[in-house]
C-alpha positions, 0 to 999 in steps of 0.5 A, a space after each residue: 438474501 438482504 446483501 445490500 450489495 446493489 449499490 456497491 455494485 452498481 458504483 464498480 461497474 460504473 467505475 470501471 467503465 468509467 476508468 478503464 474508457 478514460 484510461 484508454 483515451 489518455 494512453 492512446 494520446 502518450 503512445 502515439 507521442 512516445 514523450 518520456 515525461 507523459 510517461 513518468 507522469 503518467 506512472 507518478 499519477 498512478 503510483 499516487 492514485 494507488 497510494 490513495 487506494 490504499 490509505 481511503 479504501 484499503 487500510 482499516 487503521 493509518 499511522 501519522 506521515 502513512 501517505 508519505 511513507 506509502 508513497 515513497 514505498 510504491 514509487 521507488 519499488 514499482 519504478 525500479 523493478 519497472 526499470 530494471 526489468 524493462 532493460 534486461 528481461 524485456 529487452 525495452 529500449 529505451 527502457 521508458 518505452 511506452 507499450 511495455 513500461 506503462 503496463 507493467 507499473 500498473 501491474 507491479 502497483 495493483 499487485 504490491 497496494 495488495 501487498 502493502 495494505 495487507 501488511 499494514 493492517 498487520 502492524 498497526 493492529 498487532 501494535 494495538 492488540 498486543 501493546 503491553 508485550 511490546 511495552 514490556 520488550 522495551 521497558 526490559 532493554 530491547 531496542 525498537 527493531 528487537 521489540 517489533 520483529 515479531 511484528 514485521 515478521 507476521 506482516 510481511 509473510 501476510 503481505 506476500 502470500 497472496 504474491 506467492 499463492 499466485 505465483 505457485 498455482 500459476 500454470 497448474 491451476 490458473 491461466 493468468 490474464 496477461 498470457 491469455 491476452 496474448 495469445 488471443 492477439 495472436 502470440 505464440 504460446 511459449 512467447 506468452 510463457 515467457 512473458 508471464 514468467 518474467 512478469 510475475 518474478 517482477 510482480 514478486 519483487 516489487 510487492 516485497 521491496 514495496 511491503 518491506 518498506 511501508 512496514 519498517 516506516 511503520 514500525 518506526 513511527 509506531 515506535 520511536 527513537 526514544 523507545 516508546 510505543 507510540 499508540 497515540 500517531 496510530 488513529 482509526 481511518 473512519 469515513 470519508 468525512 470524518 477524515 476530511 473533518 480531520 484534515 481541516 482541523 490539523 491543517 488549522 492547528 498548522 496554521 495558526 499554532 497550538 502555542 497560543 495558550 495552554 488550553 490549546 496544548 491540553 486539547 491535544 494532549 487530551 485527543 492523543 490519549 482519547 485517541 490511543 484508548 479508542 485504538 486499544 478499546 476497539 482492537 478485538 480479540 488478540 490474535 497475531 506472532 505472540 497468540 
């Protein structure tokens, strides 16, 4: 059928044999220790790799500071709702307990980088899409959060439909995963319920507190606190070596400056500008809150 799909494949499978070998390996170690900061390392670790998920595979456009931003997201939600719910709904004590605690950030982070990437690509492409409409917003006396809204209304009922499908056709017409590991082992049925029940109003909260934020950084950035929509911090990701290529050269320009002449000040502002004209030029037809 001329898929090309082979490759990719291939790479996944590897992948996952790969990964899921190691990760056993390494949780095996941190289990039988019982260390509390093996085990914030290892949910730092994951919450970083999530973030990188995000952003290099995930994300069709970024914005200036997204790294960070998506991190500060993902970290504060997961390790709270992990918290939280380890102490009063699954009774972990202490609530860093390893059996309990590790699976369930990783299951809060698959789920909210989900989440969070879907309302990204809302933003930055509804910025760019619908620019004008924002301009006009701001340029009649609207505050940034006034001119956005639209936005990150749209983003974040993207953001949290999968979340939400899932959890309405849980029972009815899926059995999910962790359940039936469960009872496979050899739990009792309504124990698995249980568990279930309280790992998917985890899931829920964490993809809306991870989403929530990541968008409202976003938007912030788009527009800043001047009221400007900023069109030039919103770039396209690209390949991997075009970013890379990228990397070394803001990291050279941090170095050495971009004071040194006016030559260097014109470079910028002329890749800013070729910047927000390819963002815009390459957007595709207008869809989003206002079409």
């Amino acid at each position: 059928m001329g898929l090309q799909l082979e490759s990719t494949l291939l790479l996944a499978a590897a992948r996952c044999l790969v990964q899921l070998t190691a990760m056993g390996f390494l949780l095996e170690r941190i289990f039988a220790t019982k260390n509390p900061a093996l085990v914030f390392l290892m949910a730092t670790t994951l919450n970083i790799l999530a973030t990188c998920e995000i952003l290099f595979a995930k994300c069709r456009r970024r914005h200036t500071g997204m790294f960070w931003s998506v991190i500060a997201s993902l970290f504060l939600s997961s390790l709270t709702v992990a918290s939280v719910g380890g102490i009063f709904a699954l009774n972990s004590q202490p609530f860093w307990y390893p059996y309990k605690f590790i699976p369930t950030v990783g299951m809060l982070l698959a789920n909210g980088m989900t989440g969070t990437a879907l309302g990204l690509n809302a933003c930055l492409t509804t910025a760019a899409e619908h620019k004008e409409r924002i301009e006009v917003y701001l340029a009649l006396g609207a505050s940034r959060w006034e001119a956005v809204r639209p936005v990150a209304i749209e983003a974040l009922r993207g953001a949290m439909l999968p979340t939400l499908n899932n959890m309405s056709i849980m029972g009815l017409i899926s059995i999910p995963g962790m359940m039936t590991g469960q009872i496979l082992g050899g739990v009792p049925v309504l124990d698995a319920v249980k568990y279930q029940q309280i790992i998917m109003f985890m899931i829920t909260a964490s993809t809306a507190l991870s989403s929530l934020g990541a968008v409202i950084i976003c938007l912030h950035t788009v527009v800043d606190g001047s009221h400007r929509l900023r069109l030039d911090r919103i770039f396209p990701a690209g390949s991997w070596m075009s970013r890379r290529r990228r990397g070394l050269k803001y990291t050279k320009r941090f170095i050495f400056g971009v004071s040194s002449g006016s030559s260097s000040s014109e470079e910028l502002c002329t890749e800013r500008y070729n910047r927000q004209e390819r963002v815009a030029g390459t957007s595709g037809p207008a869809t989003g809150p206002w079409s």
